[in-house]
N, CA, C and O atoms as a Maestro MAE file, in Angstrom:
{
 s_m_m2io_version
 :::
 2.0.0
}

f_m_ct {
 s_m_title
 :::
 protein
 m_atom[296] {
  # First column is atom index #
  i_m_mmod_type
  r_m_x_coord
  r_m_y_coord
  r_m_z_coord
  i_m_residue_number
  s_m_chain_name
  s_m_pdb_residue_name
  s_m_pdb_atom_name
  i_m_atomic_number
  :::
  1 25 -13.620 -11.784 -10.630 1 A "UNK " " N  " 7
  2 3 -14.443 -11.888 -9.442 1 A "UNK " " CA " 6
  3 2 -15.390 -10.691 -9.412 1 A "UNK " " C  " 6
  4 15 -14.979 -9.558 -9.665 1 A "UNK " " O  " 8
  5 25 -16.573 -10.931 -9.121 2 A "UNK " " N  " 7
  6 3 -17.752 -9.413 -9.140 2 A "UNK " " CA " 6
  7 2 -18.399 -9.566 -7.825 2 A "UNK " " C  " 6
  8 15 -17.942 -10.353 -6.997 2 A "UNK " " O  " 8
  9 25 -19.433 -8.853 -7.600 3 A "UNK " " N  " 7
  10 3 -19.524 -8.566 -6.040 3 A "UNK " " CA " 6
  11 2 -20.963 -9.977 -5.982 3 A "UNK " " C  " 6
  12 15 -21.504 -10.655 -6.855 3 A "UNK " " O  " 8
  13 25 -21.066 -9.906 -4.945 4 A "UNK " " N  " 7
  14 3 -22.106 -11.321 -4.183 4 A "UNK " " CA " 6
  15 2 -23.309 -10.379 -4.696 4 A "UNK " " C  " 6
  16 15 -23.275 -9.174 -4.943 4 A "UNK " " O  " 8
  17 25 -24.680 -11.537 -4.807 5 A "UNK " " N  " 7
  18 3 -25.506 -10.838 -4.857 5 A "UNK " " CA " 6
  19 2 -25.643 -9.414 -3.612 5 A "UNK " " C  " 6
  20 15 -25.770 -8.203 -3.794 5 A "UNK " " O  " 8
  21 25 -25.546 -10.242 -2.356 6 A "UNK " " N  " 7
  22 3 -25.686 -9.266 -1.348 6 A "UNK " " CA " 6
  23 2 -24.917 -7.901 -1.837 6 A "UNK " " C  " 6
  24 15 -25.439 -6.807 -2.049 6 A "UNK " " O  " 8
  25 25 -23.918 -8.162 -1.924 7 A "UNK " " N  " 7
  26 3 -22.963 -7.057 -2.268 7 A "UNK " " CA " 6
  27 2 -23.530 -5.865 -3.835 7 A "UNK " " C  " 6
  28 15 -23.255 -4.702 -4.132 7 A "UNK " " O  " 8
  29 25 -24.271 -6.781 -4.380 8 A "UNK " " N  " 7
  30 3 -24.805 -6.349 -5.769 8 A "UNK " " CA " 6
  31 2 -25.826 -5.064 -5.035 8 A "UNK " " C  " 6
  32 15 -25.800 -3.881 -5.373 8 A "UNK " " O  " 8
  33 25 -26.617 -5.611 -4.061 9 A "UNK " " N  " 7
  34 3 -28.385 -5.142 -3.580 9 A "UNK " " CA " 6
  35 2 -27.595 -3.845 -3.046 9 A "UNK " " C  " 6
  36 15 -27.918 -2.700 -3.363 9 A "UNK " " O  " 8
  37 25 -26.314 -4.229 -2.033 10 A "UNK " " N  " 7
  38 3 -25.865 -3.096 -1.730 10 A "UNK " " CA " 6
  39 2 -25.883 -1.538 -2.594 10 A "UNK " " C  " 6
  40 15 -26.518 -0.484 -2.619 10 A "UNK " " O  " 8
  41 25 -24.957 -2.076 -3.120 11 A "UNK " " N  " 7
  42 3 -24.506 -1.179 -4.621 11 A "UNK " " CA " 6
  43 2 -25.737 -0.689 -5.402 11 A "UNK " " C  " 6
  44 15 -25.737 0.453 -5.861 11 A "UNK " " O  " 8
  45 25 -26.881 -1.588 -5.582 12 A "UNK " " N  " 7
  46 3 -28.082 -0.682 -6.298 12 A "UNK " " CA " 6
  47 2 -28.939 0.390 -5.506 12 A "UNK " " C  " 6
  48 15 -29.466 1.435 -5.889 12 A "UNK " " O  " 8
  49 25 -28.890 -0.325 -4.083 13 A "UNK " " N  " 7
  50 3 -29.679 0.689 -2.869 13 A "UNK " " CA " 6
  51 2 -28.485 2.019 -2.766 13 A "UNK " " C  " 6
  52 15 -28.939 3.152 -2.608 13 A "UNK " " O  " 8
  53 25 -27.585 1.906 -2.821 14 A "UNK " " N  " 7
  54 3 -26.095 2.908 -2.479 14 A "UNK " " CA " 6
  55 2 -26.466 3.950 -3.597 14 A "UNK " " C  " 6
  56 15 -27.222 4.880 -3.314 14 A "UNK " " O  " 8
  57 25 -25.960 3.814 -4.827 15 A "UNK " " N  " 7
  58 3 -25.488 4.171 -6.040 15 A "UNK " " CA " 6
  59 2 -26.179 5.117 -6.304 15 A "UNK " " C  " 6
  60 15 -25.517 6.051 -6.759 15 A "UNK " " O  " 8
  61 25 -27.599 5.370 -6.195 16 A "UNK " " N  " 7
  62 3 -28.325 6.729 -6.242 16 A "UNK " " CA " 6
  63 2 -28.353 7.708 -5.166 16 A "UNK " " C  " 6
  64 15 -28.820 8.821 -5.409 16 A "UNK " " O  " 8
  65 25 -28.028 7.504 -4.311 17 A "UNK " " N  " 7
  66 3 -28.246 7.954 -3.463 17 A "UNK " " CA " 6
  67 2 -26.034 8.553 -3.306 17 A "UNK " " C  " 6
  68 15 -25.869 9.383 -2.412 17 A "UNK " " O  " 8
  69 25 -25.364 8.347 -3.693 18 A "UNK " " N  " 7
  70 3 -24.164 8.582 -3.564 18 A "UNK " " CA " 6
  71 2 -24.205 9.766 -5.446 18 A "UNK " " C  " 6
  72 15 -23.252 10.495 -5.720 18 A "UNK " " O  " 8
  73 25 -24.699 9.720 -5.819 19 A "UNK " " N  " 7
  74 3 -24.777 10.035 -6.802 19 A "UNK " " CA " 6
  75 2 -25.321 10.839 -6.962 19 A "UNK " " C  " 6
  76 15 -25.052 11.571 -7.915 19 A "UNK " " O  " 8
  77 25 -26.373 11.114 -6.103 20 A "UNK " " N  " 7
  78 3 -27.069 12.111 -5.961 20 A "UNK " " CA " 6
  79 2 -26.231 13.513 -5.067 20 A "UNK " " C  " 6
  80 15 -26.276 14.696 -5.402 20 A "UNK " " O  " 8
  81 25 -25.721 13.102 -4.237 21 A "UNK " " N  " 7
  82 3 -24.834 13.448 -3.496 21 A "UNK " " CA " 6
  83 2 -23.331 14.499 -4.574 21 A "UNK " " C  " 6
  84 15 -22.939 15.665 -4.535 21 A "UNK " " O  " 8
  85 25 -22.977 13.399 -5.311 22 A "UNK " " N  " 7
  86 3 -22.244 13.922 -5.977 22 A "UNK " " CA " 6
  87 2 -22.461 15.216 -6.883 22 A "UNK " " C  " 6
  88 15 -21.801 16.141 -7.357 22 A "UNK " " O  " 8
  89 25 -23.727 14.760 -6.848 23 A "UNK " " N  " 7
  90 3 -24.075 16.397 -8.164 23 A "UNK " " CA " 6
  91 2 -24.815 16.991 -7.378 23 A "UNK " " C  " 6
  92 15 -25.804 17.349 -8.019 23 A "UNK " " O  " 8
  93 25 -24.911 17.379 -6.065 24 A "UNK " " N  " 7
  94 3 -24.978 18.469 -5.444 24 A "UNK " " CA " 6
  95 2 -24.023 19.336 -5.001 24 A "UNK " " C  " 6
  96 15 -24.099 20.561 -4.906 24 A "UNK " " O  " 8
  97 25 -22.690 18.261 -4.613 25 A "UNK " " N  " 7
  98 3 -21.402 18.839 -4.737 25 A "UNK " " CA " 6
  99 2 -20.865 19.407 -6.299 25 A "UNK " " C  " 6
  100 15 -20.152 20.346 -6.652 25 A "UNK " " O  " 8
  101 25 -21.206 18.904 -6.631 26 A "UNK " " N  " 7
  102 3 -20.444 19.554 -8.348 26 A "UNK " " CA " 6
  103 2 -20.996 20.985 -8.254 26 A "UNK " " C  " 6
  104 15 -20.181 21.906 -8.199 26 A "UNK " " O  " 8
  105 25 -22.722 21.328 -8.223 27 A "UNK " " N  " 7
  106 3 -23.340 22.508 -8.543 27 A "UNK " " CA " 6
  107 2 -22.710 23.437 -8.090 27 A "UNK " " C  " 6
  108 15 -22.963 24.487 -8.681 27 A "UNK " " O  " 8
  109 25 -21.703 23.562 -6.975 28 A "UNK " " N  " 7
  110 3 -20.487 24.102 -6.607 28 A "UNK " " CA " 6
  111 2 -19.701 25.173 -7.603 28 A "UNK " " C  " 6
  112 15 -19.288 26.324 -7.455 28 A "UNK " " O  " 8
  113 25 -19.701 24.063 -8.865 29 A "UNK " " N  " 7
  114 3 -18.949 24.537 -10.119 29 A "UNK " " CA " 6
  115 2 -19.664 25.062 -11.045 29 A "UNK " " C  " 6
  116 15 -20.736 24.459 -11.097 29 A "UNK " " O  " 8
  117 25 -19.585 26.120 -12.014 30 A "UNK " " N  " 7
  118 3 -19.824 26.427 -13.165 30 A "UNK " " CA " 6
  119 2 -19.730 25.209 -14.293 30 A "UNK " " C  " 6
  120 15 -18.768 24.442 -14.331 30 A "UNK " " O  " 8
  121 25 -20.764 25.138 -15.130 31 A "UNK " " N  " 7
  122 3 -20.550 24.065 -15.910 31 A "UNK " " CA " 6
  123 2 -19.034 23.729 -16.702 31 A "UNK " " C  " 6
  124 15 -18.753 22.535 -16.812 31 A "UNK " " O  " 8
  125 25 -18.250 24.543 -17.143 32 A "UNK " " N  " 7
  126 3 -16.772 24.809 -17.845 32 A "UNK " " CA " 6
  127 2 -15.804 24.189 -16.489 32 A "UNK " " C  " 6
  128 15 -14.976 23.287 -16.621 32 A "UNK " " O  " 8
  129 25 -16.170 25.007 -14.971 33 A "UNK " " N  " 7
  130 3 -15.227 24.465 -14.216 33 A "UNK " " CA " 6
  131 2 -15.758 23.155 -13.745 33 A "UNK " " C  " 6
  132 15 -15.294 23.005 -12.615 33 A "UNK " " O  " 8
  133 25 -16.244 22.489 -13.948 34 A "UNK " " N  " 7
  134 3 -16.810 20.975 -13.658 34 A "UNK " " CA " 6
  135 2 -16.302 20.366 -14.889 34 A "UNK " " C  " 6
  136 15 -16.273 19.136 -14.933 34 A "UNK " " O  " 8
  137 25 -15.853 21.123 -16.011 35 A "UNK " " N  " 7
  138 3 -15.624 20.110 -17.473 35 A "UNK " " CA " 6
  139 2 -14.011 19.954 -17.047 35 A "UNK " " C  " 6
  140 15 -13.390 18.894 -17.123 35 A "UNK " " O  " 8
  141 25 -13.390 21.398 -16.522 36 A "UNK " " N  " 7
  142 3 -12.054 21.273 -16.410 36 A "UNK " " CA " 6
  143 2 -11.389 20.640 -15.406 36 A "UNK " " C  " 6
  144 15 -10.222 20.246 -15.413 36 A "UNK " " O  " 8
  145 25 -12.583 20.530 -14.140 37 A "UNK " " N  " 7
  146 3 -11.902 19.696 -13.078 37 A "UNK " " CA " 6
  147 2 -11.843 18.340 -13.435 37 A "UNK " " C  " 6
  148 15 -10.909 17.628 -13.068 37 A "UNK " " O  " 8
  149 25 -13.200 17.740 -14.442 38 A "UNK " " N  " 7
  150 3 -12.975 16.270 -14.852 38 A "UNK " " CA " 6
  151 2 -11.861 16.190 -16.017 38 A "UNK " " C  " 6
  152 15 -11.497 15.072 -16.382 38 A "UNK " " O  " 8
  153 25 -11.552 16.839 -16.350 39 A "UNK " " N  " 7
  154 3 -10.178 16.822 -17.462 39 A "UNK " " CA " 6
  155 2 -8.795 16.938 -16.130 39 A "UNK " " C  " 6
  156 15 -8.064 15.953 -16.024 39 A "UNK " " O  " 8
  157 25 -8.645 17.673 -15.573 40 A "UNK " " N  " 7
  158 3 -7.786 17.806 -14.215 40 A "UNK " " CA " 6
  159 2 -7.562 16.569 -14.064 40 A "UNK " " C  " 6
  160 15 -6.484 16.093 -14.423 40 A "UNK " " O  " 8
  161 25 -8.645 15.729 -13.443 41 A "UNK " " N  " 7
  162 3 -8.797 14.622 -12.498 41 A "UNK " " CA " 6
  163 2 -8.373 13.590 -13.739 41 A "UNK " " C  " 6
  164 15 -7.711 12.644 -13.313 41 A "UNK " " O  " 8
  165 25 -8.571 13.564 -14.957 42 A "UNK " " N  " 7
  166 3 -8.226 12.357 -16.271 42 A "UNK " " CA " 6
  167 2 -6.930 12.698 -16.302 42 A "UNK " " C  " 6
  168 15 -6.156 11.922 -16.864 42 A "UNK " " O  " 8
  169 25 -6.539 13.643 -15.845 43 A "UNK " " N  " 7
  170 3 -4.890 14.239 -16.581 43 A "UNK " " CA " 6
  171 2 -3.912 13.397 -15.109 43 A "UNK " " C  " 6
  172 15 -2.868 12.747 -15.147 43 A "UNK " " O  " 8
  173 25 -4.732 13.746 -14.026 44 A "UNK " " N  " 7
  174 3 -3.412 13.282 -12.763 44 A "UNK " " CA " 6
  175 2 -3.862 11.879 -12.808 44 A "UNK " " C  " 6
  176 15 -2.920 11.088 -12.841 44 A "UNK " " O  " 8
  177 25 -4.939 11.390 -12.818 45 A "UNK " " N  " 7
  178 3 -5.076 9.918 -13.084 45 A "UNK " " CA " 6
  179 2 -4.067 9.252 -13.835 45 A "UNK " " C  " 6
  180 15 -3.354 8.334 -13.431 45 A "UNK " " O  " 8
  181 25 -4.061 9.876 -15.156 46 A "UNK " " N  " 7
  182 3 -3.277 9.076 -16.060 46 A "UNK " " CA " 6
  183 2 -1.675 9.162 -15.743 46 A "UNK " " C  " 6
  184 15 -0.851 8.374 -16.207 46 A "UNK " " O  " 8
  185 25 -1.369 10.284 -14.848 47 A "UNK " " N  " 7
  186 3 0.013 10.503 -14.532 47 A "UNK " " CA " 6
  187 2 0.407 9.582 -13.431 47 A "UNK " " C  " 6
  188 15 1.539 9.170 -13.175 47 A "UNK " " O  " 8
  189 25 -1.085 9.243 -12.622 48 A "UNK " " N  " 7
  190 3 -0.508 8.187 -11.438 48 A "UNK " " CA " 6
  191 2 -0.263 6.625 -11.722 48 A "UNK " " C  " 6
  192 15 0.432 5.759 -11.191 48 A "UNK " " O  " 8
  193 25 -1.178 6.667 -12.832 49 A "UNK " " N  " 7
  194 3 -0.338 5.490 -13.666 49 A "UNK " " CA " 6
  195 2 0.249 5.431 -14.594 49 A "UNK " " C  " 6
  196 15 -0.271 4.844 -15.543 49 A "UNK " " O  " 8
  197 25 1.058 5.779 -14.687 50 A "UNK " " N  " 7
  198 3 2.200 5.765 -15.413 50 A "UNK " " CA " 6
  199 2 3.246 6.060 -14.553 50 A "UNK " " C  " 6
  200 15 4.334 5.599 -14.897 50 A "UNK " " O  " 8
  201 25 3.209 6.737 -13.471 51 A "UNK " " N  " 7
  202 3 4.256 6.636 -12.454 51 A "UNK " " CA " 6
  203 2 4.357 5.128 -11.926 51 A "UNK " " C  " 6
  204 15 5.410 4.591 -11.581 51 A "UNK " " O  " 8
  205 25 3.069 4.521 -11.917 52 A "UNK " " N  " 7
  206 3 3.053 3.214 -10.771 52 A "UNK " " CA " 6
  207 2 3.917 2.445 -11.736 52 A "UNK " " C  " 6
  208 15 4.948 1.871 -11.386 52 A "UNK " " O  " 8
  209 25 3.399 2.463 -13.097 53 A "UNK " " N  " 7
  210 3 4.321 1.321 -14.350 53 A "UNK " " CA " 6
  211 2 5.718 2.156 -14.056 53 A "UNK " " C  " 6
  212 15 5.729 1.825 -12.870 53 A "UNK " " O  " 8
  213 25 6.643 2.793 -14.152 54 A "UNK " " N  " 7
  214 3 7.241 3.492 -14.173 54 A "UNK " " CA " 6
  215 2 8.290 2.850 -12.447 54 A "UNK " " C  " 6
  216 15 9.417 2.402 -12.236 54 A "UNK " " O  " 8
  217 25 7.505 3.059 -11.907 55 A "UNK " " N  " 7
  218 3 8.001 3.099 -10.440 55 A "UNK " " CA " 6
  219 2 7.911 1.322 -9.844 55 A "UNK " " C  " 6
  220 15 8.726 0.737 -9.130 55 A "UNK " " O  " 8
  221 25 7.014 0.957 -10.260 56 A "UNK " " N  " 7
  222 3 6.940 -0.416 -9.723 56 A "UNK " " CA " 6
  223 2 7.533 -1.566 -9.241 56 A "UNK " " C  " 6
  224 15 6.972 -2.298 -8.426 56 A "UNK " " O  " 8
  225 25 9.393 -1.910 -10.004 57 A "UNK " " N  " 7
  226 3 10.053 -2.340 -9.631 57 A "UNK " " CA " 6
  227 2 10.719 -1.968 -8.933 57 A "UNK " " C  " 6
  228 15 11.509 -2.821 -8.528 57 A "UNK " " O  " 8
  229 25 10.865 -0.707 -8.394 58 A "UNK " " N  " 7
  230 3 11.576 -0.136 -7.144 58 A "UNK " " CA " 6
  231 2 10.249 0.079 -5.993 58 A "UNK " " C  " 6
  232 15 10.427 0.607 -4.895 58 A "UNK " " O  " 8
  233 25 9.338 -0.271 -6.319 59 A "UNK " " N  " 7
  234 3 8.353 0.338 -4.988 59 A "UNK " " CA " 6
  235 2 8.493 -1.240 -4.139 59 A "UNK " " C  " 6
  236 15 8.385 -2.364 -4.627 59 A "UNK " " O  " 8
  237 25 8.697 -0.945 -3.079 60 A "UNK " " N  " 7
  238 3 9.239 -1.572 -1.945 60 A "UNK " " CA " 6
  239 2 7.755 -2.689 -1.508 60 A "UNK " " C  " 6
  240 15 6.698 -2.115 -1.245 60 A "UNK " " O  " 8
  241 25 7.800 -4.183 -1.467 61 A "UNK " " N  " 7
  242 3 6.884 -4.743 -0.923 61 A "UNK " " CA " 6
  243 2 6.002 -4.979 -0.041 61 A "UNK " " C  " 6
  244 15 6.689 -5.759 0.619 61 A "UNK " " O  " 8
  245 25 4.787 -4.927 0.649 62 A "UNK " " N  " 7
  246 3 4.442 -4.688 1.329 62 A "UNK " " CA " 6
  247 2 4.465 -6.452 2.044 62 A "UNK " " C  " 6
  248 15 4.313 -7.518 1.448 62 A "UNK " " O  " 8
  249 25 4.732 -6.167 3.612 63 A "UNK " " N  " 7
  250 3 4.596 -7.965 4.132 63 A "UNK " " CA " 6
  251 2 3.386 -7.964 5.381 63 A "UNK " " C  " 6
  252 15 3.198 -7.408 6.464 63 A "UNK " " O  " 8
  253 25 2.775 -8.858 4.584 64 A "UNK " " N  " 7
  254 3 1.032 -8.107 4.828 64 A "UNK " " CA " 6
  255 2 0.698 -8.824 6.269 64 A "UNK " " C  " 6
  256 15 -0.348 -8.600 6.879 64 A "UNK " " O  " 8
  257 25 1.724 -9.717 6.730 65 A "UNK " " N  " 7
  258 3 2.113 -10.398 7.644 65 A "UNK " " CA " 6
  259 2 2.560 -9.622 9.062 65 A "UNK " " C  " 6
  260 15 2.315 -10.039 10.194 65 A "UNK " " O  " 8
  261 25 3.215 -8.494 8.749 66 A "UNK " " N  " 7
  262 3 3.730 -7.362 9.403 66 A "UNK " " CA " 6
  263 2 3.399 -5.896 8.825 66 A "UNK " " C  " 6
  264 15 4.035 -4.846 8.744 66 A "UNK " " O  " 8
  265 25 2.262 -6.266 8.505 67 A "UNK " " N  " 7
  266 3 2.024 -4.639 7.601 67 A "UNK " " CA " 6
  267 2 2.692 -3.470 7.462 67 A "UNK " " C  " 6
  268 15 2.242 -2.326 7.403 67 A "UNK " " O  " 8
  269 25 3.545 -3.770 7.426 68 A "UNK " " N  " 7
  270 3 4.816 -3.076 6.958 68 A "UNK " " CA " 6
  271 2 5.777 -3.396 5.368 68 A "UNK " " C  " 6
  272 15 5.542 -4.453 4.783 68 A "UNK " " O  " 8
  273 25 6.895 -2.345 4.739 69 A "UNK " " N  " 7
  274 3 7.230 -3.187 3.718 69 A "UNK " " CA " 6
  275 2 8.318 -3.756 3.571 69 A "UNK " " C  " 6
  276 15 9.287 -3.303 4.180 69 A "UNK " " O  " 8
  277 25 8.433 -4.645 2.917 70 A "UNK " " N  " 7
  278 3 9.361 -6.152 2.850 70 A "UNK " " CA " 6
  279 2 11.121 -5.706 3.377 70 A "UNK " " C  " 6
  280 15 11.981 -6.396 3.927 70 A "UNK " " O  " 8
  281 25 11.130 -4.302 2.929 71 A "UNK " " N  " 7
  282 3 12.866 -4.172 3.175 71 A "UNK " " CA " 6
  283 2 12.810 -3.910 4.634 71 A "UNK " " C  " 6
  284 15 13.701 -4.312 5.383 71 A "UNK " " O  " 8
  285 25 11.272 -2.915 5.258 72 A "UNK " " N  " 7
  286 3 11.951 -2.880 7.326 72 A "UNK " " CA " 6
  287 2 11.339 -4.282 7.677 72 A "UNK " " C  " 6
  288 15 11.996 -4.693 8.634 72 A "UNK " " O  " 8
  289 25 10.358 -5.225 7.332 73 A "UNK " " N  " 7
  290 3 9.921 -6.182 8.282 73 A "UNK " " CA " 6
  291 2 11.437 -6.654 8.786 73 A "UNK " " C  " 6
  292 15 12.500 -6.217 8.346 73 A "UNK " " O  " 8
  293 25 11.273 -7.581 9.746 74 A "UNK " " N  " 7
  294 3 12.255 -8.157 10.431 74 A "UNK " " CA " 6
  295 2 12.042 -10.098 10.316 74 A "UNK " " C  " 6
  296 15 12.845 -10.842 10.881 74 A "UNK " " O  " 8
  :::
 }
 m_bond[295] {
  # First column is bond index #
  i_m_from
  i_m_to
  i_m_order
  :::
  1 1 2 1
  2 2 3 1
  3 3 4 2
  4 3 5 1
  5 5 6 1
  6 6 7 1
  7 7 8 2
  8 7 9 1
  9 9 10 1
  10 10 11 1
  11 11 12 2
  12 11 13 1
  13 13 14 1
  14 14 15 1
  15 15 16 2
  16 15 17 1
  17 17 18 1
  18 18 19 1
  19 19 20 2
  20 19 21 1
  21 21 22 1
  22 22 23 1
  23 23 24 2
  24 23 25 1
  25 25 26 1
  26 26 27 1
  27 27 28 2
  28 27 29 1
  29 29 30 1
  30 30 31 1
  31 31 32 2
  32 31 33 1
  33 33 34 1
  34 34 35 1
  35 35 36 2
  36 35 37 1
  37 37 38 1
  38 38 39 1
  39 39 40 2
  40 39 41 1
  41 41 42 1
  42 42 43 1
  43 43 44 2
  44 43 45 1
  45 45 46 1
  46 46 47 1
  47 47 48 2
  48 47 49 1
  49 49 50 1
  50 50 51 1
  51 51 52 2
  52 51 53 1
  53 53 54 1
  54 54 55 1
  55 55 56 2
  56 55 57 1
  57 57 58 1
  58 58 59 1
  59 59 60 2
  60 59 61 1
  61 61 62 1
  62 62 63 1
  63 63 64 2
  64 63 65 1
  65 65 66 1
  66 66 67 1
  67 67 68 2
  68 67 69 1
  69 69 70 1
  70 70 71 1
  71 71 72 2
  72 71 73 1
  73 73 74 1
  74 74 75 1
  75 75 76 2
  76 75 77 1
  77 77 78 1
  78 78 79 1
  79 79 80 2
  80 79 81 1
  81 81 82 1
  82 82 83 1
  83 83 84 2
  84 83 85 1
  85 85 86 1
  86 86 87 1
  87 87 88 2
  88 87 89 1
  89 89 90 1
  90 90 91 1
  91 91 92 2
  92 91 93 1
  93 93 94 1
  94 94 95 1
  95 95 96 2
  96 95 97 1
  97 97 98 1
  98 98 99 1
  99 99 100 2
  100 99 101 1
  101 101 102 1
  102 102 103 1
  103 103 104 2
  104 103 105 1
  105 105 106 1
  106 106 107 1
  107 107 108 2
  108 107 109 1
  109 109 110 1
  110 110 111 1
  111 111 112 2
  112 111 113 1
  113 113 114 1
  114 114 115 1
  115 115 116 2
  116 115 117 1
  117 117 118 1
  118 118 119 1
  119 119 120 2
  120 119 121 1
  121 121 122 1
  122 122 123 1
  123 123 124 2
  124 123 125 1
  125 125 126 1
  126 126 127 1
  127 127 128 2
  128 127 129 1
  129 129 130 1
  130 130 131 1
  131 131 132 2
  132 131 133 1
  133 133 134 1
  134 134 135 1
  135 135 136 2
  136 135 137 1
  137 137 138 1
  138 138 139 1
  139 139 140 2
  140 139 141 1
  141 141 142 1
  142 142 143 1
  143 143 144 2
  144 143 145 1
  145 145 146 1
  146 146 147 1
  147 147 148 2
  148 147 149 1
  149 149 150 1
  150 150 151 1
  151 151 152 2
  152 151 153 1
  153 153 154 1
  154 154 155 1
  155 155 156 2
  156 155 157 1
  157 157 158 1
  158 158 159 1
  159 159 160 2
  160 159 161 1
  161 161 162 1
  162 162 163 1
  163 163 164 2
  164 163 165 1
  165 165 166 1
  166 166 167 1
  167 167 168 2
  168 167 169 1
  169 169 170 1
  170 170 171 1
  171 171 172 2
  172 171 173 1
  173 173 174 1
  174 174 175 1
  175 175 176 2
  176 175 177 1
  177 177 178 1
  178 178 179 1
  179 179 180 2
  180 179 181 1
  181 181 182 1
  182 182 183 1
  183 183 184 2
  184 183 185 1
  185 185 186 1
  186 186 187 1
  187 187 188 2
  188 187 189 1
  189 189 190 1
  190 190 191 1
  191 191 192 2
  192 191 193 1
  193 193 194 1
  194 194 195 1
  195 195 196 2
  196 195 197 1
  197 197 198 1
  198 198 199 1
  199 199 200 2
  200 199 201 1
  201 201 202 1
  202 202 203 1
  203 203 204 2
  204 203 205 1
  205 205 206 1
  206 206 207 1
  207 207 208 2
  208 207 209 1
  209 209 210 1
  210 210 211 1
  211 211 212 2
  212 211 213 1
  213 213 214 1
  214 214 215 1
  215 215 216 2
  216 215 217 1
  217 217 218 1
  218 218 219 1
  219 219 220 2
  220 219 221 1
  221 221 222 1
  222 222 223 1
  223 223 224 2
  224 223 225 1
  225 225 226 1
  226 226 227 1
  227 227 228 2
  228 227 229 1
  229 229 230 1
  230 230 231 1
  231 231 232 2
  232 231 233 1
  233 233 234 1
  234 234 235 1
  235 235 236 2
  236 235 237 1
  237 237 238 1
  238 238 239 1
  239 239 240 2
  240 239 241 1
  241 241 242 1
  242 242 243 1
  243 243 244 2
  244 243 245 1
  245 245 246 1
  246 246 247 1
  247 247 248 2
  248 247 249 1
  249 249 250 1
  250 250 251 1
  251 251 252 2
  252 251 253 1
  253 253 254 1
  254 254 255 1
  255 255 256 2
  256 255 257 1
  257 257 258 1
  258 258 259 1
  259 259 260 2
  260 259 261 1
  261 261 262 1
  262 262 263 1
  263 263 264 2
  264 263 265 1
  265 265 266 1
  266 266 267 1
  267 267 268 2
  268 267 269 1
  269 269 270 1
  270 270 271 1
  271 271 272 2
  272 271 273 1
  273 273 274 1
  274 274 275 1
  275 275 276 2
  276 275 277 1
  277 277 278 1
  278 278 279 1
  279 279 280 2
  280 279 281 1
  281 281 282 1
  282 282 283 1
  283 283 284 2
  284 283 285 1
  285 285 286 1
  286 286 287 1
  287 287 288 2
  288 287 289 1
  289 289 290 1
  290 290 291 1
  291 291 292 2
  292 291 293 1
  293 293 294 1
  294 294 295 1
  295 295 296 2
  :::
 }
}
């Protein structure tokens, strides 16, 4: 499934302008600490999945009915 056109126009009017945004926040960093925070951010990424594979058959259902998860709904 990909986004509606509408949803597309969104995303092209958005995307520079969020982006732009972003690398004004980075300039924050020294070029090395902007290399190490995106290595940081690849390193806990990859740890949060592999926890989710890892964890998944014990992570408790959500009952979207009671937005709550499957073991307190009632």
């Amino acid at each position: 499934m990909g986004l509606t056109p509408e949803g597309r126009q969104l995303y092209e009017r958005l995307m520079p302008q969020v982006q732009a945004i972003n690398s004004q926040i980075l300039m924050a960093l020294k070029p090395e600490q902007a290399q190490q925070f995106d290595e940081a951010l690849e390193r806990l990424q990859a740890r949060a999945l592999a926890l989710l594979t890892e964890l998944s058959p014990a992570l408790p259902k959500a009952n979207r009915r009671r937005g709550r998860s499957g073991k307190d709904a009632v």
